[in-house]
N, C-alpha and C positions, 0 to 999 in steps of 0.2 A: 683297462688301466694296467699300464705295465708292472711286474712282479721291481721290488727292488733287489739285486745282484746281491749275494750272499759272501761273504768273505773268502778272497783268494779270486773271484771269478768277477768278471765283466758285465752286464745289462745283457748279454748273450748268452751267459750261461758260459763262456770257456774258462778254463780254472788255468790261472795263472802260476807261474814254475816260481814262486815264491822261496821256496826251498832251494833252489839253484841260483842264488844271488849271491855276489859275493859278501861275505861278510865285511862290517868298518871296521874291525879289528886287522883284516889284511887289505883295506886298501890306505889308497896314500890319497892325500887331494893336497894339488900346489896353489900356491895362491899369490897374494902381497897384501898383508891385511896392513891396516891405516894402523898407526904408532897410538900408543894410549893417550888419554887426553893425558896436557903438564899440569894437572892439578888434582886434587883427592876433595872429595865433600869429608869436613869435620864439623861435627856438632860442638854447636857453641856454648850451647848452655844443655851439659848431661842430663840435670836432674829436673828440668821441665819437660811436662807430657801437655803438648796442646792436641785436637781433637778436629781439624778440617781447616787449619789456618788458611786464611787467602788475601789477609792481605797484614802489612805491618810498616812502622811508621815511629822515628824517635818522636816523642814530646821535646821540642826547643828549651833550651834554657836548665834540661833538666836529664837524672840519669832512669828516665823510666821510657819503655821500649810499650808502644799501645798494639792488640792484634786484633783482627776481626777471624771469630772463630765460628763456624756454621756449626753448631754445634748444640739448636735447639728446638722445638717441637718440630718436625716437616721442614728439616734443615736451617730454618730461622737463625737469625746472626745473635752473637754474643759478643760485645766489645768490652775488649779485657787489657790489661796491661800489669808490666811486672818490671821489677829491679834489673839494667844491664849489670851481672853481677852472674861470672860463672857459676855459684854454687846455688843460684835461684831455683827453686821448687816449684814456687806457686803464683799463682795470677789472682789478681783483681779484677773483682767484675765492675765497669765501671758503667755500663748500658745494658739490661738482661735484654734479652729477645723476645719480641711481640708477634707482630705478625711478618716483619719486614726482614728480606733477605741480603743487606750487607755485604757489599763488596768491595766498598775501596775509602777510606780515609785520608787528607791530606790536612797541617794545618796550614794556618794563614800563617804568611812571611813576618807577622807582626805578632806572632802570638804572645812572646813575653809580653806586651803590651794592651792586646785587647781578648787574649784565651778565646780565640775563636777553632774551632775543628770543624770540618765541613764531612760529612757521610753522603756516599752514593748509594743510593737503596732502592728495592723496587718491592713492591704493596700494592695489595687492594685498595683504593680511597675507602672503599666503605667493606663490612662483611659479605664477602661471594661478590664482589661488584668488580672493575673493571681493573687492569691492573696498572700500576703508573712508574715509570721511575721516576727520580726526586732525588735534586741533592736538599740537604738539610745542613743548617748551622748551627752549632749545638754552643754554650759559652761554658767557659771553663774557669774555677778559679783561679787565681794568679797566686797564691801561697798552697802552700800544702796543707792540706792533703790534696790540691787539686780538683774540688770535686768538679763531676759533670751533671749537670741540669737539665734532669731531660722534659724541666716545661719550659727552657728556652729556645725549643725548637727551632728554628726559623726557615720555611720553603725556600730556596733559593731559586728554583725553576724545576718545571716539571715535564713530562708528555707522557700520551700512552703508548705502555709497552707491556710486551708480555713474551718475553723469550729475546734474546739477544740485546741484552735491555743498557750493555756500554756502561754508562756512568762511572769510569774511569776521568780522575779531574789531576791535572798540575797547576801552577802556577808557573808562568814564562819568567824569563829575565824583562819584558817589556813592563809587569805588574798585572796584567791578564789571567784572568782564570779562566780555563779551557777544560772541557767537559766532551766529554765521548757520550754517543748514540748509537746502538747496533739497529737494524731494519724494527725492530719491532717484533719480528715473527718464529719460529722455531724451523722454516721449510722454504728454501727456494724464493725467500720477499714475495712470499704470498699478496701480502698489503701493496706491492708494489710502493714500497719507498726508497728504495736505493741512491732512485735519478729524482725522485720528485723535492720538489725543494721549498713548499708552505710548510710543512709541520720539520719541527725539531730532530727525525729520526735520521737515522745512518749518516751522520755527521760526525765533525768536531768542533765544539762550540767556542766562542769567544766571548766572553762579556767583560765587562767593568763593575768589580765590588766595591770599587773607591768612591763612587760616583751616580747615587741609589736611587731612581727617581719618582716622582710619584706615586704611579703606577705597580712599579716593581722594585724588589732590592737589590737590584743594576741597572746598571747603563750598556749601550751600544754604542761599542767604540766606531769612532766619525771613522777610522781606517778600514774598519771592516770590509770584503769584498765586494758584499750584494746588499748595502746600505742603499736606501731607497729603493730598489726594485723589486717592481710589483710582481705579487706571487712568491716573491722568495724570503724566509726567513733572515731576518736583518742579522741574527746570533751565528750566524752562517758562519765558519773560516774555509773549512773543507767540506768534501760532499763523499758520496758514494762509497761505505764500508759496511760491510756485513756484521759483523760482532768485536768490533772494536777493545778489547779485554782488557789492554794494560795500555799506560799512556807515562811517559817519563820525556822529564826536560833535563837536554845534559846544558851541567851548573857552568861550564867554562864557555862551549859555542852559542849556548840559546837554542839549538835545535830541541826539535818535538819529534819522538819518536813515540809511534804505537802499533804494539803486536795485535793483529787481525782476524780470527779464526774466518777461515775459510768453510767451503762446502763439500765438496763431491772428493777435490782432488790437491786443494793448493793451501799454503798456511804462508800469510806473508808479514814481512817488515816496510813499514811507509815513514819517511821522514816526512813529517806533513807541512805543507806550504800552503801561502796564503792561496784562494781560491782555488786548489786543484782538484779533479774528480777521480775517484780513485775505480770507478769504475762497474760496482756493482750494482745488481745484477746483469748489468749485461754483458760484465767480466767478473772471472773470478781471478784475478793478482792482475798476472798479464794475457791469459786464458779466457778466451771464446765462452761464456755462459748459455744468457739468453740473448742471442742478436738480433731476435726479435723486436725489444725493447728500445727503445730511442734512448741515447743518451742524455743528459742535461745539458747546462750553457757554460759548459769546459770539454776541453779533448781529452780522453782518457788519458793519466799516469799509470806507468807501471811501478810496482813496491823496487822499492833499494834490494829487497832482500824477499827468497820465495822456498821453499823446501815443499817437496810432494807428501803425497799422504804415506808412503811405502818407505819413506824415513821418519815422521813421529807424527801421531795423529792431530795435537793441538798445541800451536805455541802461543802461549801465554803469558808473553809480553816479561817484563823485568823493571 
């Protein structure tokens, strides 16, 4: 087993003239560095201290600002909210944290009217048992103090996950509620779901809350992609994304943009359209993966938008 080289010298043993370098004090390096960004980050509100915020969201109708704060036993979520109000301090707990990890809230476009908030969250179903995401409908009062009820639960739709677990949701300009899926897995789509298209994962979902049927508390919109076909998830809009993190609907075009974490090398932006495959695992953005793997029943998209690992390791959507 070779010796590990000792400081100054090489795996050979020769000692290197480290003393004879020039010093940075006399040397020069020329360059063209990039201009500063045109903007400064200011804190908005001084005198709040939150604790692993990640995600945040006005309540309609009202001057109260709601946050999800990982901030409880084994990082467990705490849903809090406080006064838009520079001089604010403190937060309200408005959901403490169980067992469920919290990551993204949106409400319903009608909320002055029926105080519905939807939570994306991922849990055990049962203690040490299997782990699920789940978005959940929680109802809300319509006067103040607002409260939130948390045996109004309500499942909105589920699958198993455990590592890249999505559940990023917007609402379109169509009245659609759309819901993110990451593979499921922590490594490489292990489960192989990237391309596969029966179960729910590595998607972006579509459904219908106006429209609740039997069965479930949605509908499957008649425009959907892969309506009727066999083998594939009818909640289908898009296919193939590794960790899907953040998902935003711009209020003027209608587009659907969502930030992606990548793997090895690539971190991308997807404007997402109806039935396209975005290509993982057997790409990762526009990059070659596993080309082993078959594709699905679309031709790969490449992202709008791509930055390498050697510029920021994880973008995180907005």
């Amino acid at each position: 087993m070779a010796a590990e080289a000792s400081p100054g010298t090489d795996r050979s043993g020769v000692l290197w003239p480290y003393n004879k370098l020039p010093r940075l004090t006399t040397s020069r390096v020329s360059g063209s560095p990039e201009p500063p960004l045109p903007y400064r980050a200011q804190r908005l509100y001084p005198q709040l201290k939150l604790t692993f915020p990640v995600a945040v969201a006005h309540q309609p109708g009202s001057n109260l600002i709601w946050v999800i704060t990982l901030d409880g036993p084994n990082g467990t979520a705490n849903l809090r909210r406080f006064t838009d109000s520079p001089d604010v301090a403190e937060t309200e707990l408005v959901l403490a944290a169980d067992n469920r990890i919290t990551t993204d809230l949106v409400f319903h476009p009608n909320f002055v009217e029926n105080g519905f908030v939807y939570l994306g969250h991922n849990r055990p179903i049962k203690e040490g048992g299997e782990k699920y995401s789940r978005i959940s409908r929680f109802q809300v009062s319509l006067q103040p103090p607002f409260a939130c009820d948390p045996q109004s639960e309500t499942t909105i739709i589920e699958w198993p996950s455990d590592g890249h677990n999505g559940v990023a949701m917007t609402f379109g300009l169509d009245g659609m509620f759309y819901v993110t899926s990451g593979d499921g897995t922590s490594d490489s789509d292990t489960n192989l779901r990237g391309q596969e298209m029966s179960h729910l994962t590595a998607k972006v979902l579509r459904i219908d809350l106006e429209h609740p049927t039997d069965q479930r508390p949605y509908s499957i919109p008649a425009d959907n992609p892969f309506v009727n076909q066999p083998g594939i998830a009818p909640e289908t809009w898009a296919f193939g994304l590794r960790n899907p993190w953040r998902m935003t609907t711009d209020r003027v075009q209608g587009h659907i943009w969502v930030g992606n974490n990548g793997q090895d090398l690539w971190e991308q932006v997807y404007l997402i359209r109806k039935g396209e495959n975005y290509g993982w695992s057997v790409y990762e953005g526009s990059h070659p993966f596993y080309l082993n793997r078959e594709l699905g029943p679309a031709p790969h998209v490449k992202p709008m938008l791509e930055h390498h690992h050697s510029e920021a390791r994880s973008l995180t959507g907005g």
